[in-house]
C-alpha positions as CSV (number, residue, x, y, z in Angstrom):
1,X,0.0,0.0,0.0
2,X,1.5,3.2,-1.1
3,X,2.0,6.1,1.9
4,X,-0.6,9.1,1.6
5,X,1.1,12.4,0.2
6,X,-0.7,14.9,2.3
7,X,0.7,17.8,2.8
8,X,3.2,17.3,0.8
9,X,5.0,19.6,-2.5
10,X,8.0,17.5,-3.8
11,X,7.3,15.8,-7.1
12,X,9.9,13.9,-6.9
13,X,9.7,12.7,-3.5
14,X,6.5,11.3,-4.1
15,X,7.1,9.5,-6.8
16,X,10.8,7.7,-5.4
17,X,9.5,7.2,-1.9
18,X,6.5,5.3,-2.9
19,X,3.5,7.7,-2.2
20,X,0.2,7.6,-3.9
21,X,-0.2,10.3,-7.2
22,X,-3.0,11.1,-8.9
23,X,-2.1,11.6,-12.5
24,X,-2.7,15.0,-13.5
25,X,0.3,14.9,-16.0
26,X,-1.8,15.0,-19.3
27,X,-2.6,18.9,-18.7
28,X,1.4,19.9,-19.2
29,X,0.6,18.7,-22.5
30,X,-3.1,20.6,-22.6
31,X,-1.0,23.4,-21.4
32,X,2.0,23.4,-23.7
33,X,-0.1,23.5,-26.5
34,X,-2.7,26.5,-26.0
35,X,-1.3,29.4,-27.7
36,X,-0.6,31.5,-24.5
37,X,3.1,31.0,-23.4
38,X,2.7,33.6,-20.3
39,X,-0.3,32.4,-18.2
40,X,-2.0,32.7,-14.7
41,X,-3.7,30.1,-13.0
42,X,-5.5,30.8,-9.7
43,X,-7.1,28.3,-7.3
44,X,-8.1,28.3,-3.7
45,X,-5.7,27.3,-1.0
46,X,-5.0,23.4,-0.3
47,X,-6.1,22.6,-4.2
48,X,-2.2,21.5,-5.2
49,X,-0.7,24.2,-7.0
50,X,3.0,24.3,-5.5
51,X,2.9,20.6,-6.2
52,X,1.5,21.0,-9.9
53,X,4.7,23.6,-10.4
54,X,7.0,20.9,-8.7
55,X,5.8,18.5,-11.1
56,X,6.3,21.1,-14.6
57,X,9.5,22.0,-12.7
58,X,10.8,18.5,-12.7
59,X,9.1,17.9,-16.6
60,X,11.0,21.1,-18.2
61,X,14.1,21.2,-16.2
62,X,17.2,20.2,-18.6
63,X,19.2,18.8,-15.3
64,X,16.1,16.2,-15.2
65,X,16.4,15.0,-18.6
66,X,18.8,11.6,-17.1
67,X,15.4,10.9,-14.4
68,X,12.9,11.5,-16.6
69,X,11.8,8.0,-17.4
70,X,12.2,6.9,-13.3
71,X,10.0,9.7,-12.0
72,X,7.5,10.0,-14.6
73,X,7.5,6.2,-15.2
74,X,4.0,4.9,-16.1
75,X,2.2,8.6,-16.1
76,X,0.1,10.1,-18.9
77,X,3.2,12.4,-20.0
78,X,5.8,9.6,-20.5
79,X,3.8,8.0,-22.6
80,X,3.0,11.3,-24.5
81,X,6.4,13.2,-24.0
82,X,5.7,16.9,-25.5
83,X,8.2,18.4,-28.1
84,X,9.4,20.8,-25.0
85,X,10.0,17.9,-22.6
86,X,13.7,18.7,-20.2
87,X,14.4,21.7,-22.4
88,X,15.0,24.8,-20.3
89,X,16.5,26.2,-17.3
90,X,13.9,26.6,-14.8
91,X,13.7,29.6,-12.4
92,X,11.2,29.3,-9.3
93,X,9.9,32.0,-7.4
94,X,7.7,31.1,-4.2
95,X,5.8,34.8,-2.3
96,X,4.6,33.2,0.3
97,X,5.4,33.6,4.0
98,X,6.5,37.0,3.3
99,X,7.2,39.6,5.9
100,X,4.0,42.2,5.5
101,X,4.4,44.1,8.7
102,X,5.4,47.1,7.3
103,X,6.8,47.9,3.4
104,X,9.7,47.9,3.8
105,X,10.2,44.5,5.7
106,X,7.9,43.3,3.2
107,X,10.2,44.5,-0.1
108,X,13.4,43.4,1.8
109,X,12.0,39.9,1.8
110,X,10.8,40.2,-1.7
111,X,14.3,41.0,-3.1
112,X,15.7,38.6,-0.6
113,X,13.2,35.9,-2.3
114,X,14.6,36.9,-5.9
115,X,18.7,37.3,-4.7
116,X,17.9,33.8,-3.0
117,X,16.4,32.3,-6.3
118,X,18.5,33.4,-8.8
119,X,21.7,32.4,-7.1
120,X,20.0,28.9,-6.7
121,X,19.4,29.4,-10.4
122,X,23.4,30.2,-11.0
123,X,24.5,27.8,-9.0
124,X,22.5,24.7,-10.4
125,X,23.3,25.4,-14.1
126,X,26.9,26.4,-13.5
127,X,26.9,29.6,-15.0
128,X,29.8,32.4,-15.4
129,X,27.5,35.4,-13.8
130,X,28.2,37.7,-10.7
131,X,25.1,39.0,-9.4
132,X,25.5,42.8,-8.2
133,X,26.0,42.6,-4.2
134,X,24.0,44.6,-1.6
135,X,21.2,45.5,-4.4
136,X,17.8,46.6,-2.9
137,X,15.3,46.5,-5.2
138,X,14.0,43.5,-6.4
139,X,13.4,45.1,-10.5
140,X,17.2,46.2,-10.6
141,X,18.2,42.7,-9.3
142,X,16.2,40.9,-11.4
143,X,17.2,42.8,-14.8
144,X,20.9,42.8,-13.8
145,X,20.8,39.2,-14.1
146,X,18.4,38.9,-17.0
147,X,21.4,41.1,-18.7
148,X,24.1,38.7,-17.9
149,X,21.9,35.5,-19.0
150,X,21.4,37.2,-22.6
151,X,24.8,37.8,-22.8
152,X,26.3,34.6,-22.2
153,X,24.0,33.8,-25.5
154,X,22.7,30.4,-24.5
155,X,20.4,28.5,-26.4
156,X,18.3,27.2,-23.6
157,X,15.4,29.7,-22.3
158,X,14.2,30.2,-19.1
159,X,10.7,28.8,-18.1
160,X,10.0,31.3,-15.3
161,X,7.7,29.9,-12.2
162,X,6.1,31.8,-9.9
163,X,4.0,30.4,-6.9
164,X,1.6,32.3,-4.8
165,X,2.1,35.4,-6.6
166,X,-1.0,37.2,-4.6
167,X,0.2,35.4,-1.2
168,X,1.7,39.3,0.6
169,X,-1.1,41.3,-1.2
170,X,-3.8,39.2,0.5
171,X,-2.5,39.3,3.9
172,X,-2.3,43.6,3.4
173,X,-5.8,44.2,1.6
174,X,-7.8,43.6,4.3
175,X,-6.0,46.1,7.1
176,X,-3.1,48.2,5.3
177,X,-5.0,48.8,1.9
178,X,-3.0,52.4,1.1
179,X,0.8,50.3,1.5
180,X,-0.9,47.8,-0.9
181,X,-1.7,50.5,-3.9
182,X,1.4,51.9,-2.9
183,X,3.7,48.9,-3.9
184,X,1.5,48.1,-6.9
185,X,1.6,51.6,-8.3
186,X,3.4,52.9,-11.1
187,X,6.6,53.4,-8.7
188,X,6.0,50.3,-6.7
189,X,8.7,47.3,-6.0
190,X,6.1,44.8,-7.0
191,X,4.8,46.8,-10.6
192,X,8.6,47.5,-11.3
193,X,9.3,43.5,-11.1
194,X,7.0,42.8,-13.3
195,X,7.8,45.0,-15.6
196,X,11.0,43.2,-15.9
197,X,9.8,40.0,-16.5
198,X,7.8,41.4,-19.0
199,X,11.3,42.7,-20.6
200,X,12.7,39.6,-20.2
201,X,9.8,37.7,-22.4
202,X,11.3,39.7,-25.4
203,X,14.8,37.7,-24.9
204,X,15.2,34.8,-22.4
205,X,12.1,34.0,-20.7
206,X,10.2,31.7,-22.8
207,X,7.6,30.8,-21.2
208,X,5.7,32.1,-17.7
209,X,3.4,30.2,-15.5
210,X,2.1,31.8,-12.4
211,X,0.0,30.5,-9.5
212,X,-1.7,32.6,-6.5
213,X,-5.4,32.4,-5.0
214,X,-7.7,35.9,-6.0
215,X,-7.0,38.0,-9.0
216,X,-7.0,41.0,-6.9
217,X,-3.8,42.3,-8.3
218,X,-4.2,41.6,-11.8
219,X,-5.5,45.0,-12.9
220,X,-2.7,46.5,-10.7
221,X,-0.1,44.4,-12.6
222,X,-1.0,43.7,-16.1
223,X,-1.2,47.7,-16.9
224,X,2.4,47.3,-16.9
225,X,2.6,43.5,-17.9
226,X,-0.2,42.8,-20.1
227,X,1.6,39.4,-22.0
228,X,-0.3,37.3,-19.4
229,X,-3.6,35.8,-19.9
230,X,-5.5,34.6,-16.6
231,X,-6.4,30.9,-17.5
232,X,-8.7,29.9,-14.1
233,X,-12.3,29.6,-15.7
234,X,-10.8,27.7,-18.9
235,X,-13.0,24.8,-19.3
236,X,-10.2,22.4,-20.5
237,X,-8.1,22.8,-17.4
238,X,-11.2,23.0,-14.7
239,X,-10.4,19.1,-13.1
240,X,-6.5,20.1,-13.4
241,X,-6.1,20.7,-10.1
242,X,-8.5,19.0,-7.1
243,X,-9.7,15.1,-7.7
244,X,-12.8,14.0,-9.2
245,X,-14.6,11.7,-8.3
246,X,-13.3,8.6,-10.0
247,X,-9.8,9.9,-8.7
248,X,-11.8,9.6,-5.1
249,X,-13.0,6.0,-6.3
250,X,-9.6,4.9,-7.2
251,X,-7.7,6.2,-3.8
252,X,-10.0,4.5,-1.7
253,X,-9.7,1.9,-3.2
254,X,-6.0,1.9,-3.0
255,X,-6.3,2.2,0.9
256,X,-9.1,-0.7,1.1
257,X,-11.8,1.9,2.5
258,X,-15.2,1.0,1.7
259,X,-17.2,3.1,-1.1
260,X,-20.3,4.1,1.9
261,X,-17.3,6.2,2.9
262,X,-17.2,8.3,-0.5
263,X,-20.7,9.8,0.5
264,X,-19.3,11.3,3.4
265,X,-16.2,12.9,1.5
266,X,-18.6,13.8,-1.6
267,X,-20.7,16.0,1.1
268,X,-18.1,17.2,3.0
269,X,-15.2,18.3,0.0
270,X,-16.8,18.3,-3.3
271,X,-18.9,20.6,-5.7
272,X,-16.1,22.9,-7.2
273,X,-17.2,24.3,-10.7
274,X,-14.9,27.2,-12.0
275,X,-16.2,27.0,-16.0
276,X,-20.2,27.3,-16.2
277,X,-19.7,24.5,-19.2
278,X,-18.3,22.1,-16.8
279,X,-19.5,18.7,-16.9
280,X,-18.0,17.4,-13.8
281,X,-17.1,19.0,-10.1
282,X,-14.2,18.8,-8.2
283,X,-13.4,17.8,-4.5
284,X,-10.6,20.1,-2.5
285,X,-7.3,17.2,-2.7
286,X,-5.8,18.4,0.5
287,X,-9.3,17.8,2.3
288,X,-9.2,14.4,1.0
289,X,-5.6,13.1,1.5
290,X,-6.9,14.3,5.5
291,X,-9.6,12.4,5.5
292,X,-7.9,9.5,4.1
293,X,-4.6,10.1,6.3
294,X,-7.0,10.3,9.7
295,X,-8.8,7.3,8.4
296,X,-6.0,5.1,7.8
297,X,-4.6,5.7,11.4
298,X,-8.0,5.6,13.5
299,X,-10.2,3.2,11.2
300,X,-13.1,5.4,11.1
301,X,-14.2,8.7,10.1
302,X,-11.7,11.9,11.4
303,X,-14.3,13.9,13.9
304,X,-13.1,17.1,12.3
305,X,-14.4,17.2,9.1
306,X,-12.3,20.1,8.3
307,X,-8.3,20.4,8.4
308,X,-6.9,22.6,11.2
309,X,-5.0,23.8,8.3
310,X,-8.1,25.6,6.9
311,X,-10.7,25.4,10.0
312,X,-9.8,29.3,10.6
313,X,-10.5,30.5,6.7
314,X,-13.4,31.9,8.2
315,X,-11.1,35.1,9.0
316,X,-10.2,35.3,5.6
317,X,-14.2,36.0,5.1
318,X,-13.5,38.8,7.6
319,X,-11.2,40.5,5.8
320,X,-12.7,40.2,2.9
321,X,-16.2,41.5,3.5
322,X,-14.0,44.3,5.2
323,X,-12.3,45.4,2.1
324,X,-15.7,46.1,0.6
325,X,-16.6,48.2,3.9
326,X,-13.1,50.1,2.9
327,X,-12.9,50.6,-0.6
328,X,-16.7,51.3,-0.4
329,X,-19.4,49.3,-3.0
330,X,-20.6,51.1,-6.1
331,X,-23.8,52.7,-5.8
332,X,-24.5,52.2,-2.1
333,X,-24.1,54.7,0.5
334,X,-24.1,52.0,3.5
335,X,-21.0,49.3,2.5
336,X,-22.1,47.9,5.9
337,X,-25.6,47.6,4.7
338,X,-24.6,45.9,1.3
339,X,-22.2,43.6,2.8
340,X,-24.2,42.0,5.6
341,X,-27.2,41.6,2.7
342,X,-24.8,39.3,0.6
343,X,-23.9,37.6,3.8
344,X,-27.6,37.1,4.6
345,X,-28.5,36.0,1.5
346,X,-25.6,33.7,1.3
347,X,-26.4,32.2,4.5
348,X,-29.6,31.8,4.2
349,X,-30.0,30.4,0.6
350,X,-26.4,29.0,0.1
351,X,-25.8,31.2,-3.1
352,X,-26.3,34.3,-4.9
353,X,-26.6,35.3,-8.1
354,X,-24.3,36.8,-10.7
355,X,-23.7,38.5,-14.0
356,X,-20.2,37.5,-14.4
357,X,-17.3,36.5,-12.6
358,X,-15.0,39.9,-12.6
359,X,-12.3,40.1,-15.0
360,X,-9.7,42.2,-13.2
361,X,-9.9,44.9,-10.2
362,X,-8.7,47.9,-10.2
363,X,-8.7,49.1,-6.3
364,X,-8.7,53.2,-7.4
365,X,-12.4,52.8,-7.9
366,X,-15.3,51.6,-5.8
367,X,-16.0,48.0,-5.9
368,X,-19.8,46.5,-7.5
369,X,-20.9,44.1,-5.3
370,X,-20.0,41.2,-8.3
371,X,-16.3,42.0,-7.2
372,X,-16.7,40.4,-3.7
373,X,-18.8,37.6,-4.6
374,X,-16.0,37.2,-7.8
375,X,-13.4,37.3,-4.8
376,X,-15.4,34.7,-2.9
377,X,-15.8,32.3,-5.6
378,X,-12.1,32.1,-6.3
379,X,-11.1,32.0,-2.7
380,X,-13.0,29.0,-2.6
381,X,-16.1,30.2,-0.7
382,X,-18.6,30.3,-3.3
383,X,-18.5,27.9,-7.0
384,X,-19.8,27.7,-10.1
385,X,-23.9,26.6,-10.6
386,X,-24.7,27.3,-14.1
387,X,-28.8,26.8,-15.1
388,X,-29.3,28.2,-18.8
389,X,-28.2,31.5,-19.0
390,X,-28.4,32.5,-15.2
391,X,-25.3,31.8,-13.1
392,X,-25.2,31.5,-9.5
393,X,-22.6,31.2,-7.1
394,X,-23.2,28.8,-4.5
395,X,-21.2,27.1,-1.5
396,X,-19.7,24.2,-2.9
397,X,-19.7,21.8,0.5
398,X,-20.6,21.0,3.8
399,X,-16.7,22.3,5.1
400,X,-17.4,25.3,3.4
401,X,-20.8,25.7,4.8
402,X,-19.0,25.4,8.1
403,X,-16.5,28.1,8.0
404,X,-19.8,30.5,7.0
405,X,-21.5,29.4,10.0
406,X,-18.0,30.0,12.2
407,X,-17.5,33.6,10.6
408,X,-21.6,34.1,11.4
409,X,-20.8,32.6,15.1
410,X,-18.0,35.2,15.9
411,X,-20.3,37.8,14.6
412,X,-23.1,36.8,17.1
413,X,-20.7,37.1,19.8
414,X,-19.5,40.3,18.7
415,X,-23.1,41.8,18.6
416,X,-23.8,39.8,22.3
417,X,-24.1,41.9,25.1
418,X,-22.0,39.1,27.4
419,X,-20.0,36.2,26.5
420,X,-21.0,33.1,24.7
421,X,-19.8,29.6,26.2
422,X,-19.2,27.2,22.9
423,X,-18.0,24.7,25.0
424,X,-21.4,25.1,26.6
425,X,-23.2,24.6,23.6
426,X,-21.1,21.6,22.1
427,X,-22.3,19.8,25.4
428,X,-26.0,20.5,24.8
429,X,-26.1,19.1,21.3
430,X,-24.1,16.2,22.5
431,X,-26.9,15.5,25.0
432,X,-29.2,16.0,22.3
433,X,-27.4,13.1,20.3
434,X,-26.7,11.0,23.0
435,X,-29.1,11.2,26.2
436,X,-32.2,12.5,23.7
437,X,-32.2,15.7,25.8
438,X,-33.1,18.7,23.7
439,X,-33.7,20.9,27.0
440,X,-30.0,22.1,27.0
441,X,-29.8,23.0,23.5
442,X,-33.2,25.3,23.8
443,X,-31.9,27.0,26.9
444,X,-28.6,27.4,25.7
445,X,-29.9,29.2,22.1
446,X,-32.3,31.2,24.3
447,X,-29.7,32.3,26.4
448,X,-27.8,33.5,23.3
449,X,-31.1,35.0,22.0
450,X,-31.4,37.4,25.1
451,X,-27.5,38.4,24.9
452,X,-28.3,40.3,21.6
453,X,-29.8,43.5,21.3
454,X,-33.0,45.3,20.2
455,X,-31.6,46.6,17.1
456,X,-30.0,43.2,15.8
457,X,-33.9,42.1,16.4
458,X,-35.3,44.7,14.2
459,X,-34.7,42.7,11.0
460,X,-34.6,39.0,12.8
461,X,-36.7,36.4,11.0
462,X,-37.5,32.8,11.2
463,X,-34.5,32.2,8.8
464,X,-32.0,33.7,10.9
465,X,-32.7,32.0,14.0
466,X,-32.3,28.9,12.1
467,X,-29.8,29.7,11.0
468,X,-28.3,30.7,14.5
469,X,-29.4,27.0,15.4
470,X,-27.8,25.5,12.4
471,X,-24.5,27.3,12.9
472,X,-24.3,26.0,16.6
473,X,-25.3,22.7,16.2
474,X,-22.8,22.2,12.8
475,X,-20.1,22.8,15.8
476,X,-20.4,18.8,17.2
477,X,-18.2,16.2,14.7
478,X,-21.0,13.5,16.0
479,X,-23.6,14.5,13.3
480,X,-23.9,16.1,10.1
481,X,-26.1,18.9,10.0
482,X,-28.6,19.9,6.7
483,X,-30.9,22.9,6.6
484,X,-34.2,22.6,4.3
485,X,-33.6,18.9,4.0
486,X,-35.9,17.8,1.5
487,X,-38.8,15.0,2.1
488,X,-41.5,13.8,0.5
489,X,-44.2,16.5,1.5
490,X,-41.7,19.2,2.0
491,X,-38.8,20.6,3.7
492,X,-36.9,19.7,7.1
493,X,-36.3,22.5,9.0
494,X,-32.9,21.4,10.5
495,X,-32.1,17.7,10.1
496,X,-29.1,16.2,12.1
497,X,-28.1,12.6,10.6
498,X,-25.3,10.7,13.1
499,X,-21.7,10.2,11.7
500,X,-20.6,7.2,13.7
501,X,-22.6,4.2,14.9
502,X,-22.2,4.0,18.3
503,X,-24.2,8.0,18.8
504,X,-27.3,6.8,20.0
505,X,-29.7,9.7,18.0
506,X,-30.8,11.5,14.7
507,X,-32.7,14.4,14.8
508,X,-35.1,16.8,13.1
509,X,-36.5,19.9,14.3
510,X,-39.1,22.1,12.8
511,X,-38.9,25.6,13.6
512,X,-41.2,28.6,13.8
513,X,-40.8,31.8,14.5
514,X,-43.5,35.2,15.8
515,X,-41.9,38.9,15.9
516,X,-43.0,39.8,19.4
517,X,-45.2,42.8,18.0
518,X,-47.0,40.0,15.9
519,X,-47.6,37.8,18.7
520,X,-51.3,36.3,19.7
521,X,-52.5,33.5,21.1
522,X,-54.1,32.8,18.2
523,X,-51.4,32.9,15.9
524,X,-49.2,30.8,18.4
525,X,-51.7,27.5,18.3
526,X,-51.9,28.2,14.8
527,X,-47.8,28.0,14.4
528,X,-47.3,24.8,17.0
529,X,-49.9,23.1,15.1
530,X,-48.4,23.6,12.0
531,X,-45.1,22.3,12.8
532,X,-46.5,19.5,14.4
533,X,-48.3,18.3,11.6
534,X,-45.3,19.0,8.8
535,X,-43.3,16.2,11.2
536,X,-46.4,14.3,10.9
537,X,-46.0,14.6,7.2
538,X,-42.9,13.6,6.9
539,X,-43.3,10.5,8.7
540,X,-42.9,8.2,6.3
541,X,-39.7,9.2,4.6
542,X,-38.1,10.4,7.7
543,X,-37.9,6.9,8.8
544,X,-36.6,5.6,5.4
545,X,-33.8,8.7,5.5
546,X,-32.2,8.2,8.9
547,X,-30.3,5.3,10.5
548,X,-31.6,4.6,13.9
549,X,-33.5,6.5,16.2
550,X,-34.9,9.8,15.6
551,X,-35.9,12.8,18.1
552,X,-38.4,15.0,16.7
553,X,-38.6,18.2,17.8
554,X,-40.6,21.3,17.6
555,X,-39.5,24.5,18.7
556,X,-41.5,28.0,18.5
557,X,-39.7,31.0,19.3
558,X,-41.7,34.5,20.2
559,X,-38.7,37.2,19.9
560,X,-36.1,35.8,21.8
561,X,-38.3,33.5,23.7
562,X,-38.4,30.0,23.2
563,X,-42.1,29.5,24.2
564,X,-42.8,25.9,22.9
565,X,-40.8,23.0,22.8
566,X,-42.1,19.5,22.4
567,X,-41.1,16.4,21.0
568,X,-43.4,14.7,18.8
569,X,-43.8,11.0,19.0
């Protein structure tokens, strides 16, 4: 049984210390033949881009051309070797983990990224050039020693790489947004480099292939280095990076896990579209080599469904629902007002609707609202759902659905007048699981109800409570949580199926809700009833949907009073 790669970047490694690889090899040759030579390529984090430019490193490098047939042995591009195959010098350039403190820690890490790269460069091709010592700016570096390359008249080119080109401009959008124009400017360290390698494609760089997460400093860049083309949405190259879901089939069955397994990973990591003509969706590879990694140690499912790795991307939300707050949205006095709308609706329906996917941004003018749900879709928060001519956005999984519900969680106790005990509310819904005890949970969502104020009431609605409820009870790794579940007769409110045998309960609870200025007796009996008899309704399929026993539960809330709860039997 081969040893599961997660986590890990080295091509090479891989394939000599006997780890399982998914083929993805037949898209250097998709690649190599498009027209473009210069091209960008952006993905969400944890989707296997540094090891994709490992791999074309390996492919093009010249110094490879003696291991070629061990480490591609038996892939796609062995057998279909392209006309460029081990033909260039490759230079790497990797902006991550950058210094972003202040600018100019930032540019001296920058130019001590390039010095450190290029002298890798000289040293692994033996070449007869001196770089310039003591040189500050990363555009004068880089040039000098694009100079000295031409002039030693060589006839191999340089395939340029850059990884996580965006990586340092992410990190300062959200809370230092003037030192980010600043270095992408006309006069900035970053729009000067670029320049340069845009010099340099008119002598030694043949070809360019760049890597990063959000296109947010695309417009910034390509007014001065408009070669590139930005190849994300192509439909050809939308399964390139990610697994499908025959690549799923095949790695468990590599690691002897049984297929009832692959429902769990398809709900949990699959559903990314990024072409509207698509045919098939992608699950998030890291999130899978987890699952499988946990599962091969402990035998059964990991209780976190999400990797630590990414279980805080919910900050990255944050920050970017702040940028549109900063830079202001286009046409709307309150950004405030527009923001917190898209996150409703987004919450509440698990997509939103758009025009098109933005182009390019250009941060010296306001920002439409299709600018952050663009940004959103390619950091891997919302995906492609394409119906005719209309496209929506949606949230692609259940892990994604989770961080939402984190991100809503911290803003609930932001707005709370006291604090909020999680731990407190992870033991309710355990008791709900395990003892059958939905008391806790109601007291402890009731509890949270009367922490917030009058003016986060104003607008409250039977869809936010639930989904207060849903975002606090998607907290326990015992269950697996599903708003609007559909039945036969309708929709379940909030339906809670159990992820391991041994928890003793499912659940389902039908919620109703009365604005306390709407409330009479009247209208109360009419609400319990109804929910009643919906559960009643569903009877038949509920009992064909869950494994086990099943608490049903019906809960009416009158403003933040929980004034009926019952279970039905």
């Amino acid at each position: 049984m081969k040893k599961v790669p997660y986590g890990l970047q080295n091509f090479e490694k891989i394939r000599a210390e006997n780890f399982y690889y998914v083929d993805k090899t037949k898209y250097i040759e998709i690649i190599e033949d498009m027209p473009e030579s210069y091209i960008f390529f952006l993905r969400p984090r944890k989707f296997g881009k540094s090891l994709w430019l490992d791999t074309m490193s390996k492919y093009y490098d010249i110094k490879y051309s003696d291991k070629f047939d061990t480490i591609f042995k038996d892939l796609y591009i062995q057998k279909h070797p392209t006309s460029k195959k081990s033909s260039y010098h490759i230079l790497e350039f990797n902006f991550s983990g950058l210094n972003t403190d202040s600018k100019e820690e930032l540019k001296f890490d920058f130019n001590a990224e390039v010095y450190r790269k290029i002298s890798k460069f000289i040293s692994n091709y033996k070449l007869n050039i001196n770089l310039i010592e003591n040189i500050n700016e990363p555009s004068t570096l880089f040039r000098d020693f694009l100079n000295k390359y031409e002039e030693l008249n060589l006839k191999t080119k340089i395939y340029l790489l850059i990884d996580e080109y965006d990586h340092f401009a992410n990190e300062l959008l959200s809370f230092k947004l003037d030192e980010f124009k600043n270095i992408v400017s006309k006069t900035g360290f970053v729009r000067k480099f670029y320049e340069v390698i845009k010099e340099g494609t008119r002598s030694v760089i043949d070809r360019l292939f760049i890597t990063g997460v959000a296109p947010i400093t695309l417009d910034s860049l390509t007014s001065g280095f408009n070669i590139s083309k930005n190849m994300s949405t192509t439909l050809e190259l939308n399964e390139m990076m990610g697994f499908t879901e025959s690549e799923v089939k095949d790695i468990l069955k590599e690691y002897q896990i049984n297929d009832d397994i692959l429902q769990d990973m398809k709900f949990s990591y699959n559903g990314y579209m990024f072409n509207k003509r698509a045919s098939e969706k992608v699950y998030n590879s890291d999130m899978v080599l987890y699952f499988i990694s946990e599962y091969n140690r402990e035998k059964r499912k990991p209780e976190d469904v999400i990797d630590m790795n990414i279980a805080s991307d919910y900050k990255k939300i944050q920050n970017l629902f702040k940028l549109g707050e900063v830079v202001g949205i286009n046409n709307i006095d309150n950004e405030k007002e527009a923001i917190g709308n898209l996150l409703n609706e987004i919450l509440m329906t698990d997509k939103t609707e758009i025009e098109e996917l933005t182009r390019a941004f250009n941060l010296e003018r306001k920002m439409e609202i299709d600018d952050v749900k663009t940004l959103l879709f390619y950091l891997g928060f919302l995906t492609i759902e394409s119906k005719g001519f209309v496209m929506n956005l949606k949230i692609p999984n259940y892990s994604i659905k989770k961080i939402y519900s984190e991100y809503f969680l911290e803003m609930i106790k932001t707005r709370a007048k006291n604090y909020i005990d999680t731990g407190k509310i992870k033991i309710a819904i355990r008791k709900l699981l395990v003892d059958g005890n939905i008391n806790s949970l109601a007291n402890e969502i009731e509890d949270v109800l009367k922490k917030l104020s009058d003016r986060d009431f104003q607008s409250f609605s039977e869809k936010h409570i639930k989904m207060l409820l849903f975002s606090y009870l998607i907290l326990t790794p015992w269950a697996y949580v599903k708003s609007e579940y559909p039945v036969e007769g309708g929709y379940i409110d909030l339906a809670m199926f159990k992820r391991y045998e041994e928890v003793p309960y499912n659940a389902i609870i039908e919620l109703k809700y009365i604005k306390k200025k709407d409330y009479t007796e009247k209208i109360y009996q009419v609400k319990i009833k109804e929910a009643v008899n919906q559960i009643k309704r569903y009877e038949k399929t509920i009992n064909k949907e869950f494994n086990g026993p099943l608490k049903k539960v019906v809960m009416v809330f009158v403003g933040r009073e929980l004034k009926y709860l019952d279970e039905v039997n």
